[in-house]
Phi, psi and omega in degrees: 000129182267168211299332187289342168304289166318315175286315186293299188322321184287330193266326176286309158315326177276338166302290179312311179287337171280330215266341185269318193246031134279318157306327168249004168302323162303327185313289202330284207303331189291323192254024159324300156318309192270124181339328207270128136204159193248032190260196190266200190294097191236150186209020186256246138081267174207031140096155167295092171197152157316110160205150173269180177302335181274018161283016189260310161283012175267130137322161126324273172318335169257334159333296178305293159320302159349277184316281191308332162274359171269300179335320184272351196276299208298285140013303184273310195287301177271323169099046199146125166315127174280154181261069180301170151268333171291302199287329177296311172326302173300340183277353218249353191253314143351282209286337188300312174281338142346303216237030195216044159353278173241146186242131174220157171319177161253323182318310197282004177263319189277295160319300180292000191260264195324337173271299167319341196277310208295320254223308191283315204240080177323322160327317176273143151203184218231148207221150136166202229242100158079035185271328191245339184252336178242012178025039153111140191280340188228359181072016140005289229234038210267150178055011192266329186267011155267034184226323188249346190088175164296350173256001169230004129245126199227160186241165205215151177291194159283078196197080148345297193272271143049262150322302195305325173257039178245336177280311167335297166296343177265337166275309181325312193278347169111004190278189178221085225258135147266128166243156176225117162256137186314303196231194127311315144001281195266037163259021159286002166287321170292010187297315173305347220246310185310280198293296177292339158258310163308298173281358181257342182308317170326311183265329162307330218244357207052048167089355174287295173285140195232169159187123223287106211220144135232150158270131179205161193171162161310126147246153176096201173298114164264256166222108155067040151238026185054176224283343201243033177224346208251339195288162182232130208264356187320287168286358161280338152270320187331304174288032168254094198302153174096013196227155138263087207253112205241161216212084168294141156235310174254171183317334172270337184300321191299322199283302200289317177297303214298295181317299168332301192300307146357289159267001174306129148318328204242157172291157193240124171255140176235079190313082199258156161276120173268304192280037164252345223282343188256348162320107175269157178199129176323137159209170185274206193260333205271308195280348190276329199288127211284037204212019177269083171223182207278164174264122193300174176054008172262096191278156160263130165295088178264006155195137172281141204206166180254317198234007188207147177248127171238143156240155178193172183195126161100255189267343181270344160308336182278308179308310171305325189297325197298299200276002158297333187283316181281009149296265183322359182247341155267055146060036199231109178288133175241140167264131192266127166246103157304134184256332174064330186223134171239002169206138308002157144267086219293061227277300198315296203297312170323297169318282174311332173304268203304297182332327201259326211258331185075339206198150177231136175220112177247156186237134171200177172250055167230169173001145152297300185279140189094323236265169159342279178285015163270322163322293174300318184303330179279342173266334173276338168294310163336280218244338186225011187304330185253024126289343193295130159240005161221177199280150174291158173255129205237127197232104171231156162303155162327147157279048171213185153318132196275133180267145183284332192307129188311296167326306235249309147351303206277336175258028188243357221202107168328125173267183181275325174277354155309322191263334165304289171332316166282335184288312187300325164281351158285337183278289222110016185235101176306328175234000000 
């Protein structure tokens, strides 16, 4: 029987059986209280407890209600939660699907930012190369100029330096100018306008002048567009005092940050991903709500761990989250820090992260030298050194030009098994 043979036969047999343990699922979830059940083992899921298969087949939306009405049954009966391992399992599942409403792109977080900050404050427009008659090289910037007009998206010639220091001059005046560059790349045109007018003014003026700016765009490695398209800009602004320099990786970073940068006093460099812009990622009501954003300088824990620390920030956050599962599957906890800010720097969360953990692995795709996770190594030798029980470990892009050849591409740019291979030898474990 051949496989497409195979897919109707699995689907005619898989209907009737979803269609049985739907029907029986509320009974199932309702008698939960009773000590007894005879199913197998599910422990990917919900947690180490008895359950059968079809809870595997619930939404959300059926899920959710369920749960939350046996939790309150238990409650009304016993006049208090038992402290299970099945029942924490279930709040704990509860509270998970709770806060994970909805899902969006990060391009639609990153839009949706931009439109609300625009809508509150007459002040911001959005200034760059196709931003407004093509809504954007990456679709950014969709719908904003049949909503705000040509005088608060404005499309611009090919002149980096140009724009950038017409947007510059326009934060001096109190406007709140967005640039948008197609890359990062190309704000080397534009630099003198970034580091000498923007980030030094400030300090230049003793504080008179404040100038409230972001430059935001894709930045580092895509795919198979060479080396004067591919770099990563992270530590070259990070390392300019008067810059605040910011790194999204998922949807909620893109959304909460973008806004943060946005009403920030001070200029913004704003590091976006192209290959995330097409990325979903759950987020909540508490993040849809327009009055929401992440606190600049603030790293995040996006998975808790024991015996390993991974820092990463933008697209290598996911690559870490992957290669913590393939960890956590050789028995080895890793904990994942979004760092989200790279200037700030979350110097505190980072510490305490290797303190509790013993052991570090950073990540980034740009330079080895110089580079980000040379920056952390030197605050945890700094601050945390006599916790270390093995030497840190540094996971970077090649020390080279990003080569256009695919093969060859692929090995100039951290992989997932790169960052496995490093967590093990920090542990001491060869295989």
């Amino acid at each position: 029987m051949d496989s497409s043979t195979n897919q109707i036969a699995k689907s005619k047999e898989t209907e009737p059986t979803k269609r049985k343990h739907i029907k029986d699922k509320r009974a199932y979830i309702l008698s939960l209280s009773s000590a007894h059940t005879n199913t197998s083992t599910n422990t990917s899921r919900f947690g180490s407890f008895q359950s059968p298969p079809f809870l595997s087949l619930l939404s959300q939306q059926e899920f959710e209600p369920l749960t939350m009405s046996w939790l309150v049954r238990q409650v009304v009966n016993n006049g208090r939660l038992q402290s299970s391992s099945r029942i924490r399992a279930l709040q704990h599942a509860a509270r998970t699907y709770a806060t994970a409403g909805k899902e969006i792109t990060v391009r639609e977080a990153l839009n949706s930012a931009l439109d609300e900050e625009m809508g509150a404050d007459p002040r911001v427009f959005v200034m760059g190369e196709e931003v407004g008659e093509y809504q954007g090289a990456y679709k950014i910037t969709k719908g904003l100029l049949d909503k705000y007009g040509p005088e608060r998206v404005i499309d611009t010639p090919i002149t980096e330096a140009g724009f950038a220091g017409i947007g510059v001059g326009a934060a001096y005046k109190e406007l709140r100018p967005v640039i948008e560059f197609m890359t990062f790349n190309f704000s080397m045109q534009a630099i003198d306008h970034i580091i000498n007018s923007a980030a030094k003014s400030n300090y230049m003026s003793a504080g008179q002048i404040s100038v409230p700016i972001v430059f935001r765009g894709p930045n580092g490695a895509a795919a198979g567009v060479g080396a004067q398209h591919s770099q990563c800009y992270a530590a070259w602004y990070g390392s300019c005092p008067g810059l605040k320099v910011l790194c999204p990786y998922s949807s909620e970073d893109a959304r909460g940050l973008l806004k943060a940068a946005i009403r920030d006093p001070d200029p913004v460099v704003f590091l976006e991903n192209e290959l995330l812009y097409g990325e979903s990622f759950p987020v909540s009501e508490e993040v849809l709500d327009s009055n929401f954003t992440v606190p600049i300088g603030k790293a995040k824990i996006e998975r808790q761990g024991k015996d390993v620390t991974i820092t990463a920030f933008s697209k290598m956050v996911g690559y870490a989250l992957k290669a913590a599962d393939i960890l956590a599957e050789e028995g080895i906890s890793a904990e994942v820090v979004n760092l989200r800010s790279i200037r700030p720097l979350d110097r505190p969360t980072i510490n305490e992260s290797v303190r509790k953990t013993n052991r570090l692995v950073t990540v980034e795709e740009g330079f080895p030298q110089h580079g980000v996770g040379a920056e952390i190594c030197a605050s945890v030798i700094e601050d945390s050194f006599e916790y270390l029980d093995a030497p840190v470990e540094r996971i970077s892009g090649a020390d080279i030009p990003m080569p256009y050849a695919p093969n060859l591409e692929r090995l100039a740019v951290p992989q997932i098994e790169d960052i496995v291979r490093a967590a093990k030898r920090a542990c001491y474990r060869s295989s």
